[in-house]
MDAnalysis code that builds the backbone (N, CA, C; Angstrom):
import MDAnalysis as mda
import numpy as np

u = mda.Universe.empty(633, n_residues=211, atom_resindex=np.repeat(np.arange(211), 3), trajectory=True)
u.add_TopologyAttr("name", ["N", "CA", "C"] * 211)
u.add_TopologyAttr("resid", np.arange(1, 212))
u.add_TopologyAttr("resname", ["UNK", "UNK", "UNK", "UNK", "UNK", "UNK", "UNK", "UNK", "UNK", "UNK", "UNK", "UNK", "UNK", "UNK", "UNK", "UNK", "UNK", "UNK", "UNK", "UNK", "UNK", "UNK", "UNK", "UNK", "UNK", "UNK", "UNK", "UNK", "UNK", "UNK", "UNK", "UNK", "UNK", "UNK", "UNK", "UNK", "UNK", "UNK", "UNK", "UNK", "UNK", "UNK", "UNK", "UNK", "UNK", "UNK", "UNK", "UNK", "UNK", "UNK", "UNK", "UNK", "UNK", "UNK", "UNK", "UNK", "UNK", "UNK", "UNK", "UNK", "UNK", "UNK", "UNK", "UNK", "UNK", "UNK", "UNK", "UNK", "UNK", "UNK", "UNK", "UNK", "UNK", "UNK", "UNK", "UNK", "UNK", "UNK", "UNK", "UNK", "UNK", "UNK", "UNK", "UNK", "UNK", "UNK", "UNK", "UNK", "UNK", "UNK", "UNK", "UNK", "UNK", "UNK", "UNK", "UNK", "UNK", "UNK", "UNK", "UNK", "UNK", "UNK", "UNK", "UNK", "UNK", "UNK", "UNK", "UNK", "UNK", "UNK", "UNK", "UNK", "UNK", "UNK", "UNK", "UNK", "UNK", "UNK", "UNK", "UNK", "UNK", "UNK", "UNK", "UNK", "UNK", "UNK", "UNK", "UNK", "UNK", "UNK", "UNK", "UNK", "UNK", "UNK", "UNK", "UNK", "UNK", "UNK", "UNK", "UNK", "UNK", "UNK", "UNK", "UNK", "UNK", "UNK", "UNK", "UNK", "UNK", "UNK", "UNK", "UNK", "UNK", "UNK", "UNK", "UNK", "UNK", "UNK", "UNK", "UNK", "UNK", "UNK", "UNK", "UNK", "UNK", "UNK", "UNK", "UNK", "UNK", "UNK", "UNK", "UNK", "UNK", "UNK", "UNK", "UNK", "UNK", "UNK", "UNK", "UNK", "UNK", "UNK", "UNK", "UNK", "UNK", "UNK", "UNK", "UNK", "UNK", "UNK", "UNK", "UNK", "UNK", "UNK", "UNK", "UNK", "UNK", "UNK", "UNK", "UNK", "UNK", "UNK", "UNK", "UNK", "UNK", "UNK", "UNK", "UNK", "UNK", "UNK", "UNK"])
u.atoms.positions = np.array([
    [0.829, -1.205, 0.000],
    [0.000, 0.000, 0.000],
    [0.871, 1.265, 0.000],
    [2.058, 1.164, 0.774],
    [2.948, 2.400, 0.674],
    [3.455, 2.858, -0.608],
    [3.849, 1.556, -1.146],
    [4.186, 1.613, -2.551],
    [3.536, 2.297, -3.253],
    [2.314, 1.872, -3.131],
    [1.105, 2.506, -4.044],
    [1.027, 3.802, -3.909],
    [1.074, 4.120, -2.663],
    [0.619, 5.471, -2.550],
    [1.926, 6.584, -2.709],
    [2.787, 5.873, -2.588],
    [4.136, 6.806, -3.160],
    [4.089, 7.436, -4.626],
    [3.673, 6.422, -4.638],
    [3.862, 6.363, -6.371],
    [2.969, 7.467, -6.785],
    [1.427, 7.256, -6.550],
    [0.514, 8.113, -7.131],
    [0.724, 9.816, -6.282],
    [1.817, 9.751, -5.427],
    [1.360, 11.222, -4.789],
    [2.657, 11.387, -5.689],
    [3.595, 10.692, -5.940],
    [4.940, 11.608, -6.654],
    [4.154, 11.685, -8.138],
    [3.914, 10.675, -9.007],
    [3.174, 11.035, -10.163],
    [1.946, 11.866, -9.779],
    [1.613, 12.337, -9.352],
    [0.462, 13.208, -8.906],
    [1.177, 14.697, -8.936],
    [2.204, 14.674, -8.213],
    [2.613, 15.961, -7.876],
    [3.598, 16.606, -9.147],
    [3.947, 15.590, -10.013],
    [5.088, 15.674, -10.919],
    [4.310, 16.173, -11.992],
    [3.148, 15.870, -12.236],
    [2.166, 15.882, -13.513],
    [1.768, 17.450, -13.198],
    [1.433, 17.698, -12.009],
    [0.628, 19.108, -11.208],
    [1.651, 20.223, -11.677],
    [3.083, 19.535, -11.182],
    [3.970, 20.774, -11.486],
    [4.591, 21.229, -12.984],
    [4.571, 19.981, -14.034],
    [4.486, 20.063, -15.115],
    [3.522, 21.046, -16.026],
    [2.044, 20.613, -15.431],
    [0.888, 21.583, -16.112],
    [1.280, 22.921, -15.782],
    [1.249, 23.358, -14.337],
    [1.026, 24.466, -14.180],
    [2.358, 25.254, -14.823],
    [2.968, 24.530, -14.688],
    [4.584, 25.163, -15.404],
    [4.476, 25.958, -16.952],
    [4.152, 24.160, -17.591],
    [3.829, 24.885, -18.984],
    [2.312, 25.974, -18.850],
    [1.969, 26.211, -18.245],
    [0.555, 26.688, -18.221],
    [1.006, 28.596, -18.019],
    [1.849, 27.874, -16.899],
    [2.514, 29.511, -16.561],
    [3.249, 30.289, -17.640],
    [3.862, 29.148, -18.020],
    [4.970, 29.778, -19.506],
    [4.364, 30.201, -20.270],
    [3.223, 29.460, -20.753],
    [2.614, 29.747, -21.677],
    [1.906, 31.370, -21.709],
    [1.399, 31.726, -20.648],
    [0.281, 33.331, -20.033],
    [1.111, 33.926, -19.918],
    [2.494, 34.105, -19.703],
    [3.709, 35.114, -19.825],
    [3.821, 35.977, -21.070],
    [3.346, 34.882, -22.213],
    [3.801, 35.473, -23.407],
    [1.901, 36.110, -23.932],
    [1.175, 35.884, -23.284],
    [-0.365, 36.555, -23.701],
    [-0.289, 38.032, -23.226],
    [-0.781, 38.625, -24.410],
    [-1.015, 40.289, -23.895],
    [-2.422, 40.261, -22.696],
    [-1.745, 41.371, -22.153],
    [-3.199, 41.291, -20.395],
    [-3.041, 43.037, -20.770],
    [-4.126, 43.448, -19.904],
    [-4.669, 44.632, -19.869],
    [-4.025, 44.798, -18.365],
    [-3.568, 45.517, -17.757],
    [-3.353, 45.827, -16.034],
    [-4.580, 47.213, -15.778],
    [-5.921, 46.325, -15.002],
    [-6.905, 47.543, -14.669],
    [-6.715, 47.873, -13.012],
    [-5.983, 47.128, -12.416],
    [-5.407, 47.517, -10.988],
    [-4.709, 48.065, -10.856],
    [-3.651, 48.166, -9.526],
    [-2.657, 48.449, -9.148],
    [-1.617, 47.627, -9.462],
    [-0.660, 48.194, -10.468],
    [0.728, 46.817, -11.201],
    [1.397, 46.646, -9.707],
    [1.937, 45.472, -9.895],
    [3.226, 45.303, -9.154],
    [4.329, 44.923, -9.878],
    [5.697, 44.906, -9.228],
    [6.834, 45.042, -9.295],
    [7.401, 43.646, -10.451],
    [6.410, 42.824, -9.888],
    [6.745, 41.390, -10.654],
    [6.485, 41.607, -12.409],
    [5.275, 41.871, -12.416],
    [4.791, 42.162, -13.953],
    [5.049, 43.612, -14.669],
    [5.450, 44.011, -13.907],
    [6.651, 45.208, -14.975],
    [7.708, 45.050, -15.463],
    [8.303, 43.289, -14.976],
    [9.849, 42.812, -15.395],
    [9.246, 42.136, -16.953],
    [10.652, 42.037, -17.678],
    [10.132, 41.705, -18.891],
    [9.979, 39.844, -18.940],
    [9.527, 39.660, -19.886],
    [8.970, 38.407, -19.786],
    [9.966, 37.290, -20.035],
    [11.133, 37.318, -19.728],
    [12.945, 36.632, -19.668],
    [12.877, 36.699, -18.377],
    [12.927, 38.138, -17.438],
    [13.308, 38.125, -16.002],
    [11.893, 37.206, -15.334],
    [11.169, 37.247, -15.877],
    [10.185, 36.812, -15.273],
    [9.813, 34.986, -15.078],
    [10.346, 34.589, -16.061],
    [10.208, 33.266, -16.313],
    [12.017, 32.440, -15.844],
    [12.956, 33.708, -15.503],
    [14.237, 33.369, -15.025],
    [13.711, 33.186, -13.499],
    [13.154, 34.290, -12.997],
    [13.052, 34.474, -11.572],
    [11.935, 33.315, -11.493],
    [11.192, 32.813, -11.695],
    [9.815, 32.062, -11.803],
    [10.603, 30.624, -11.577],
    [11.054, 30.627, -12.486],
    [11.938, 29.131, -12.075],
    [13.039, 28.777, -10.928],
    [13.768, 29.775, -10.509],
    [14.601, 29.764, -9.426],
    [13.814, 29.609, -8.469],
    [12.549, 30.368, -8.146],
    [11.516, 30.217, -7.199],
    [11.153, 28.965, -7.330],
    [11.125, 28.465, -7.843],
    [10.215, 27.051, -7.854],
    [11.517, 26.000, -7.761],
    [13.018, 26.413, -8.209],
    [14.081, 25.566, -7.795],
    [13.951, 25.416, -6.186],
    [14.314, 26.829, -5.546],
    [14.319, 26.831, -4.293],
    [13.303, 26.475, -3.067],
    [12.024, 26.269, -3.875],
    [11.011, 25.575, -3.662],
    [10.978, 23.977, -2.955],
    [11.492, 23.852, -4.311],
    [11.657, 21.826, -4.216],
    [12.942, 21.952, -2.956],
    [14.289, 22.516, -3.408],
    [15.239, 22.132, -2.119],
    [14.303, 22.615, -0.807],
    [14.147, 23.617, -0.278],
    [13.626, 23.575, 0.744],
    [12.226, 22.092, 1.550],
    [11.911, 22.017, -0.072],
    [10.638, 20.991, 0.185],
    [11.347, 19.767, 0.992],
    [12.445, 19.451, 0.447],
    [13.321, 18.434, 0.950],
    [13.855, 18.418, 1.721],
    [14.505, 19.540, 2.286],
    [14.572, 20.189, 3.584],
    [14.345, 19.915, 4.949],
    [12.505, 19.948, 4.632],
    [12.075, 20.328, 5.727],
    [10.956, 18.801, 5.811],
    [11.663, 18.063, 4.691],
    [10.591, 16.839, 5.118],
    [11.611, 15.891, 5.804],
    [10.860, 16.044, 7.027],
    [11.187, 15.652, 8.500],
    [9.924, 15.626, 9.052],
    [9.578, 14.063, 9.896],
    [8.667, 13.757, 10.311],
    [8.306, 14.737, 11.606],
    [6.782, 15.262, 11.646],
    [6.373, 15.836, 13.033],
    [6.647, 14.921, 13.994],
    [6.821, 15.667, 15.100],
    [6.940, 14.799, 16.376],
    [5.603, 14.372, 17.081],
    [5.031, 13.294, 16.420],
    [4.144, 12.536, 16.089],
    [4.376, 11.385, 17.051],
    [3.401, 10.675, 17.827],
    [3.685, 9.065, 17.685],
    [2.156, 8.441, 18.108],
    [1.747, 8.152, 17.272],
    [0.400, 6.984, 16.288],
    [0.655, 5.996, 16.658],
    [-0.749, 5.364, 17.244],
    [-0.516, 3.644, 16.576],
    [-0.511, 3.585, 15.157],
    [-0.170, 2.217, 14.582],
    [-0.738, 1.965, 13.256],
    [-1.013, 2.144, 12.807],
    [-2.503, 1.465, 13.575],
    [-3.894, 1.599, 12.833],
    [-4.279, 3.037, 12.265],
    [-3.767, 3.873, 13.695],
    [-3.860, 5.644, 12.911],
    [-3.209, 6.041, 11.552],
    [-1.802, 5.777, 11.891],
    [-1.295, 5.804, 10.747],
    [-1.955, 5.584, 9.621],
    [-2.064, 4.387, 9.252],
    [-2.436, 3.454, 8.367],
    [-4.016, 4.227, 7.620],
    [-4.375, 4.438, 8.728],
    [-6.204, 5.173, 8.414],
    [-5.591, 6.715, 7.670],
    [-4.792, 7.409, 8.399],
    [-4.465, 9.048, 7.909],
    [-4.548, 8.537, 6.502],
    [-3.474, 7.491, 6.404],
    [-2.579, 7.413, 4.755],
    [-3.633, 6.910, 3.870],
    [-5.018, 6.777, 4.307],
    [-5.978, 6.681, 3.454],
    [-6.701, 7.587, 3.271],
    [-7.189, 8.310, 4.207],
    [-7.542, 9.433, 3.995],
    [-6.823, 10.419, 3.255],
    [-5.673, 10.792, 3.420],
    [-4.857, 11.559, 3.333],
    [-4.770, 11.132, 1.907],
    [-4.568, 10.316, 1.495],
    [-4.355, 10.106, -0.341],
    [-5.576, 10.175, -0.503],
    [-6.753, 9.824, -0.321],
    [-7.885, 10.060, -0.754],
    [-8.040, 11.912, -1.038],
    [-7.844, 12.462, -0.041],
    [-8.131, 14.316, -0.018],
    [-7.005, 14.459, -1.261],
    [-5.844, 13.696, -1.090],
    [-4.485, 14.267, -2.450],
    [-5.297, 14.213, -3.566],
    [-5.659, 12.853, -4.161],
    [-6.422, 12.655, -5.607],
    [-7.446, 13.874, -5.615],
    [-8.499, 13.924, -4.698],
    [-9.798, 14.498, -5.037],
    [-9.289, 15.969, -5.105],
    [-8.289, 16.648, -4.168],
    [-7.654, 17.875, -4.515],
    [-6.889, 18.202, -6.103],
    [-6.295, 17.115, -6.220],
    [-5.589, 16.968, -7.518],
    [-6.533, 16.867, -8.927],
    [-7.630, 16.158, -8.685],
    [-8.455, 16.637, -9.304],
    [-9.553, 18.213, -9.705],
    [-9.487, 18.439, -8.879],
    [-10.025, 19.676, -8.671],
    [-9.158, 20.596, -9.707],
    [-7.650, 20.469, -9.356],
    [-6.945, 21.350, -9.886],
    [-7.600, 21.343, -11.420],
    [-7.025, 20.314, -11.429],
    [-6.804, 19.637, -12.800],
    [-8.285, 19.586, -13.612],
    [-9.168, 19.912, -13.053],
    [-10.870, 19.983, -13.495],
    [-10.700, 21.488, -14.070],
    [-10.231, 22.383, -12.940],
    [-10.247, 23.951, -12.719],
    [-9.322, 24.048, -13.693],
    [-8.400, 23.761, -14.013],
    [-7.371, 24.216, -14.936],
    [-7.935, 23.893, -16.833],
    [-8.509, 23.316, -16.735],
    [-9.152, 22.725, -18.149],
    [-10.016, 23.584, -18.228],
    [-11.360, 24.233, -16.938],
    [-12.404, 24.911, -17.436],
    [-12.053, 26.525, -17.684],
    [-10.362, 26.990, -17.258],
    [-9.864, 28.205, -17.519],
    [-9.524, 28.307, -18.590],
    [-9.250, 27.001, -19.690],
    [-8.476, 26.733, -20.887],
    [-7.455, 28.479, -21.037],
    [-7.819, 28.871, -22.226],
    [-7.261, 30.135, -22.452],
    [-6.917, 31.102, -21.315],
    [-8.275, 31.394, -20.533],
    [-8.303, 32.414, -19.704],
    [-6.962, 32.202, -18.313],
    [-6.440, 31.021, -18.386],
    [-5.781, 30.850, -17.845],
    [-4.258, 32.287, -17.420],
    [-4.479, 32.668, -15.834],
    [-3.536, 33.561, -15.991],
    [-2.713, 33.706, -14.610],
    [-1.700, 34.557, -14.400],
    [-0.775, 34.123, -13.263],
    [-1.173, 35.753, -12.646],
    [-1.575, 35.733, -11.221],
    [-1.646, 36.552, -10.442],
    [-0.905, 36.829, -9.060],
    [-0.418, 38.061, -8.630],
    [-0.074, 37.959, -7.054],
    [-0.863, 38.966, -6.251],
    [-0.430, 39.239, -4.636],
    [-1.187, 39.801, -3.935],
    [-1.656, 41.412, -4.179],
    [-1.064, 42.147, -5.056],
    [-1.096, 43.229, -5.433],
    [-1.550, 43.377, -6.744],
    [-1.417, 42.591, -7.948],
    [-2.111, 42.763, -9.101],
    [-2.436, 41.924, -9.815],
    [-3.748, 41.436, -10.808],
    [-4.457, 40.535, -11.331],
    [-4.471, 40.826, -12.258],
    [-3.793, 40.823, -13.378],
    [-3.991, 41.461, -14.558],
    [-4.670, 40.359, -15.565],
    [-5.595, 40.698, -16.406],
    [-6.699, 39.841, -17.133],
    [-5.953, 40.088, -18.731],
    [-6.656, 39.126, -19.096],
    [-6.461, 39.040, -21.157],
    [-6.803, 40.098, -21.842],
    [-6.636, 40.502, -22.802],
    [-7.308, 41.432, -23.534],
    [-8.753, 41.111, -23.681],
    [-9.051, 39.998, -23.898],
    [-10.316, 39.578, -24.954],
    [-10.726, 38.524, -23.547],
    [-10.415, 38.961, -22.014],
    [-11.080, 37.773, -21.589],
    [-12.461, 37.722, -21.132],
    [-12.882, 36.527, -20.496],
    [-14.314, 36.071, -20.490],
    [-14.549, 35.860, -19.129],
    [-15.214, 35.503, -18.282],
    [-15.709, 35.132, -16.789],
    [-16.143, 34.137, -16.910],
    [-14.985, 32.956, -16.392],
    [-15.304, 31.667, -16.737],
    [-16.592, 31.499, -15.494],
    [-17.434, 30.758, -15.924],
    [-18.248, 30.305, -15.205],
    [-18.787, 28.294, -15.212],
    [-17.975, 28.085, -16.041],
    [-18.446, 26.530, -15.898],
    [-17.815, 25.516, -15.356],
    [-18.019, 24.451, -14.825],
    [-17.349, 23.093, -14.510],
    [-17.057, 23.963, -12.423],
    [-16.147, 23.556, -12.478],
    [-16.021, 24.009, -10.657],
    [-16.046, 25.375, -10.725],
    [-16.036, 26.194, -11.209],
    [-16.399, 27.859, -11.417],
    [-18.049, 27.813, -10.883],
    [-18.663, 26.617, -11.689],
    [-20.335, 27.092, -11.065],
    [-20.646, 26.743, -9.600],
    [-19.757, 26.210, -9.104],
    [-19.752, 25.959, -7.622],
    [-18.950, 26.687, -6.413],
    [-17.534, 26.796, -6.942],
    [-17.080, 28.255, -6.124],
    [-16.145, 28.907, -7.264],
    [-16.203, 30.409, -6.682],
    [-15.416, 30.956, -7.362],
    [-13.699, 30.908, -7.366],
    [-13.061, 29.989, -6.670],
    [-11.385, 30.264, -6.560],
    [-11.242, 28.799, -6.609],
    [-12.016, 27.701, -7.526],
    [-11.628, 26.369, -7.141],
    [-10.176, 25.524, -6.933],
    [-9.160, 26.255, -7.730],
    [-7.991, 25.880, -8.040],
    [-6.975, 26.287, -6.998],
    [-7.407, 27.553, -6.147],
    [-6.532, 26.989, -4.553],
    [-7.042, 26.259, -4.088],
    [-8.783, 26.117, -3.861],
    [-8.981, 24.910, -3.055],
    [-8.559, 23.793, -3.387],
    [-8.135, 23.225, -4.473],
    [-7.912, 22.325, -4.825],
    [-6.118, 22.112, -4.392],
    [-5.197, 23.294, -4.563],
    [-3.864, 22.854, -4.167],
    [-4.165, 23.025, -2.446],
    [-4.803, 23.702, -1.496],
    [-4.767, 23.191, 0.178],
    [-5.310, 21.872, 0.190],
    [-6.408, 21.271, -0.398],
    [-6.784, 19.676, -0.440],
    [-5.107, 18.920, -0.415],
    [-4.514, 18.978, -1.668],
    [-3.594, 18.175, -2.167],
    [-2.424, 18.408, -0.860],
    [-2.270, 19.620, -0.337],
    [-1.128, 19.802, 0.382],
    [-1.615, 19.287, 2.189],
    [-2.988, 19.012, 2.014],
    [-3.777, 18.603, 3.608],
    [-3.426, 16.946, 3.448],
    [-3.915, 16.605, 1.947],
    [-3.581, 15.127, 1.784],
    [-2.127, 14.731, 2.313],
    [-0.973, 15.484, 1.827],
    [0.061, 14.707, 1.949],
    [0.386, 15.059, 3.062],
    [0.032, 15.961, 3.980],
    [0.170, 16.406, 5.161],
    [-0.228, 15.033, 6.264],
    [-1.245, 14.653, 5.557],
    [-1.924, 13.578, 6.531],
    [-1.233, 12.112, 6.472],
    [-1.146, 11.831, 4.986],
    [-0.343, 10.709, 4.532],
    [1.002, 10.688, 5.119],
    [1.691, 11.666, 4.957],
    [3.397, 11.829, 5.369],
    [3.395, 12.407, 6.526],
    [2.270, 13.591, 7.518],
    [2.609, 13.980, 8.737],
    [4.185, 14.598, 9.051],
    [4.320, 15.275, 7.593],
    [6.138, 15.760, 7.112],
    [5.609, 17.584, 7.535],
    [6.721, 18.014, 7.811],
    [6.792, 19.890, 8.142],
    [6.363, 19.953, 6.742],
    [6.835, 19.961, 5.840],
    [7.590, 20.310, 4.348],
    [5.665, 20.764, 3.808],
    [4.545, 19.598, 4.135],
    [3.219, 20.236, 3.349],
    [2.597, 21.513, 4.552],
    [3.161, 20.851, 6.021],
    [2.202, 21.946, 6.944],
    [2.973, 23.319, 6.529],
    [4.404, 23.504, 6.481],
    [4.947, 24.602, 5.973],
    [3.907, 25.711, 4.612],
    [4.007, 24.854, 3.881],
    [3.461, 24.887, 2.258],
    [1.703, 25.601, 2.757],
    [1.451, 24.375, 3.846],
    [-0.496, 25.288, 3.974],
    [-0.136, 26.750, 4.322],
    [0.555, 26.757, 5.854],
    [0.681, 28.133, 6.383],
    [1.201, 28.797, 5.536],
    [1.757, 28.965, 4.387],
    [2.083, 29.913, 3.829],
    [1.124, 30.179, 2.546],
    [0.572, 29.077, 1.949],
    [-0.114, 29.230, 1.109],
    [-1.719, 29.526, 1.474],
    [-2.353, 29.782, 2.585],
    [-3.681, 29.475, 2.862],
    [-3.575, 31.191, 3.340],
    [-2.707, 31.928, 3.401],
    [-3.119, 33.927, 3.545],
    [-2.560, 33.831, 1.856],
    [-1.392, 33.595, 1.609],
    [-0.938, 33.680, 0.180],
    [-2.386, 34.116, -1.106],
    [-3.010, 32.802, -1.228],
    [-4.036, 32.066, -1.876],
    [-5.025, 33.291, -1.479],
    [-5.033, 33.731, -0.635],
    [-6.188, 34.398, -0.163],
    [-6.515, 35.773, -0.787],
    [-5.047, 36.526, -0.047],
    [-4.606, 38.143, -0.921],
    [-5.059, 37.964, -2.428],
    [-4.126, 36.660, -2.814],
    [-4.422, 36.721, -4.542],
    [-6.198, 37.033, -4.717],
    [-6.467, 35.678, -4.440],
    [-7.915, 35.727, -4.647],
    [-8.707, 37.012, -4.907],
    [-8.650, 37.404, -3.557],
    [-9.204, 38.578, -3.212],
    [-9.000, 40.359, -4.531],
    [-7.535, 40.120, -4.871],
    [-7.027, 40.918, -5.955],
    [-7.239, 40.337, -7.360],
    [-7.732, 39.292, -7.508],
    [-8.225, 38.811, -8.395],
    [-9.881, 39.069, -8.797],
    [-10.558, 39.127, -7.636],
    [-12.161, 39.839, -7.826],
    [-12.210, 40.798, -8.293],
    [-11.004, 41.976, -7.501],
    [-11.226, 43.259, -8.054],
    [-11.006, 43.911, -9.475],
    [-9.754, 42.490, -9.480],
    [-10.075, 43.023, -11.149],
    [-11.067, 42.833, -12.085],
    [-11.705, 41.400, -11.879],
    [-12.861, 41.021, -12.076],
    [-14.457, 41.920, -12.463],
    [-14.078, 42.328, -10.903],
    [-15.653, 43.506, -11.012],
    [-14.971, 44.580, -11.517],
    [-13.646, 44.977, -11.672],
    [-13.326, 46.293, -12.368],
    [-13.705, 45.815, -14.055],
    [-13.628, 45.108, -14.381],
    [-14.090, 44.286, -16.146],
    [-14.937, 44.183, -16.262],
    [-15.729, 43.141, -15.465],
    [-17.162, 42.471, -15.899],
    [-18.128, 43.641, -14.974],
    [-18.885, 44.060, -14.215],
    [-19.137, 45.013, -13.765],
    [-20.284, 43.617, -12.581],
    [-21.509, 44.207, -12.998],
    [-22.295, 43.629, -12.946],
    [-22.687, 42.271, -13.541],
    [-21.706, 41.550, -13.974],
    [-22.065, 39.807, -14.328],
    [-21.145, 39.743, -13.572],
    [-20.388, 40.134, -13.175],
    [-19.468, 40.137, -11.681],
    [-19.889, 39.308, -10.801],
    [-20.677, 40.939, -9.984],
    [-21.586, 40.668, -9.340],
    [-22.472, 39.974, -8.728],
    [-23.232, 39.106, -9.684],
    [-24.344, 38.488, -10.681],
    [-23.801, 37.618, -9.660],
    [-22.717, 36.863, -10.216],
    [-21.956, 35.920, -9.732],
    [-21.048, 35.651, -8.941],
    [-20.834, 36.684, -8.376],
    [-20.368, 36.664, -6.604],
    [-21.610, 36.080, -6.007],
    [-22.532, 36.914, -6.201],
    [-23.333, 36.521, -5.155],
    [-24.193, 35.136, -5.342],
    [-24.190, 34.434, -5.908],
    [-24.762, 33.073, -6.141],
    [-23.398, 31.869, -5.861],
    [-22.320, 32.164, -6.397],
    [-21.348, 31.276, -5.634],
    [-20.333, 31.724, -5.031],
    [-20.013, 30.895, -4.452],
    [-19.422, 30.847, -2.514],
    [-18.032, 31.245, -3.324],
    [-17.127, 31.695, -2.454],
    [-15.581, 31.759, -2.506],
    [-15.000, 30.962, -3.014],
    [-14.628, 30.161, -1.641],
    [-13.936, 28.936, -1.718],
    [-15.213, 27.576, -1.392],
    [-15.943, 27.314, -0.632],
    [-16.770, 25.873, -0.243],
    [-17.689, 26.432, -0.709],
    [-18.484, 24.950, -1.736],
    [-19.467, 25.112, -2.448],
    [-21.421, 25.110, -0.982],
    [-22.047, 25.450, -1.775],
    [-23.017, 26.220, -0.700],
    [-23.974, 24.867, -0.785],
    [-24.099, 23.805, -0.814],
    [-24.945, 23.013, -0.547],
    [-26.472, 23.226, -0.229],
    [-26.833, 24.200, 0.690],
    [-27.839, 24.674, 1.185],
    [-28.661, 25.607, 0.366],
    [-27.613, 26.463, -0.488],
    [-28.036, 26.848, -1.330],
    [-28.670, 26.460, -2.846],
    [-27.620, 25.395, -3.256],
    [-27.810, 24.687, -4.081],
    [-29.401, 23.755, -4.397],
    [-29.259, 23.372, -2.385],
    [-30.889, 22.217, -2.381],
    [-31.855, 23.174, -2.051],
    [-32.218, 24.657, -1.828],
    [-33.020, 25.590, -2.071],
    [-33.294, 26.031, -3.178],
    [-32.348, 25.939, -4.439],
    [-32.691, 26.542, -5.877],
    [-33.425, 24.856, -6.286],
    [-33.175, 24.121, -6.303],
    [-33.780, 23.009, -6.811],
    [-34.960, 22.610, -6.361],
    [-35.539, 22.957, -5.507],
    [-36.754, 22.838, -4.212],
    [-37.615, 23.726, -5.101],
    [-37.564, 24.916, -5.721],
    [-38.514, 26.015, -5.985],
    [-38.827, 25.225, -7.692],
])
């Protein structure tokens, strides 16, 4: 079973960092409109940007390795044994998510930080596939994947990765609406207010179907 599950969280994670890679490379070279406040990152030209982009993500992995060192933990087994099912179970279904969310952005696909969101020339307000359920599906989907291996491995290296990524994920988000409603105005709007952030509204969902 360890085997197994090694396997699918390293091919899991190898495939994740592949997409988003080429995904990233790729939106570097798309013309964007900046209707916010620029930052410092996207005023570099698109060489410094994809130089610095990769060193970040070098220094990424060493640290990842780093710091995977078991918590000072001690489980029976059976616990164990139960996390590492769970815990790969939340990896896949997170990993999916991504990977759902990343297909229904096709084009619109674009790279944002806490200070500026800059959109396509010609873009659209995706609304389908995990878009009609929350609006930011694709962090929820990388804290799933990083809770999974957190649980499976009980390593610093993913709890590191949440705490930094779970305000990270957030700022963006958040600078990502505004550019949003600064574009779309009112279909914005529209659609803020019918889906949730991040967790899909269940309650809401079995009230529109009821009427």
């Amino acid at each position: 079973m360890e085997t197994v599950t090694d396997w699918l969280v390293s091919a899991g994670s190898i495939a994740l960092m592949v997409v988003v890679t080429i995904s990233w490379l790729v939106s570097v070279r798309v013309q964007k409109v900046e209707r916010a406040t620029s930052s410092r990152w996207f005023a570099l030209p698109a060489w410094a940007q994809v130089a610095l982009g990769l060193a970040a993500i070098a220094v990424f992995i060493w640290l990842g390795s780093v710091l995977w060192i078991l918590l000072p933990l001690r489980l029976p087994e059976s616990v164990t044994t139960t996390l590492g099912f769970i815990g790969l179970s939340i990896f896949l279904f997170g990993l999916f998510i991504v990977f759902w969310a990343r297909w229904a952005l096709g084009a619109m696909y674009g790279v944002s930080t806490g200070s500026s969101a800059p959109l396509q020339e010609r873009h659209r307000l995706v609304q389908r596939g995990p878009y009609g359920l929350i609006r930011h599906p694709m962090y929820l989907g990388y804290w799933l994947l990083l809770l999974g291996i957190l649980l499976t491995y009980r390593t610093w290296t993913p709890l590191a990765l949440l705490a930094m990524t779970v305000p990270s994920f957030y700022r963006r988000a958040r600078r990502e609406e505004i550019s949003l409603e600064e574009t779309f105005g009112s279909e914005w709007q529209a659609y803020a207010e019918s889906v949730p952030m991040f967790l899909p509204s269940w309650k809401m969902k079995s009230k529109e179907s009821n009427q």
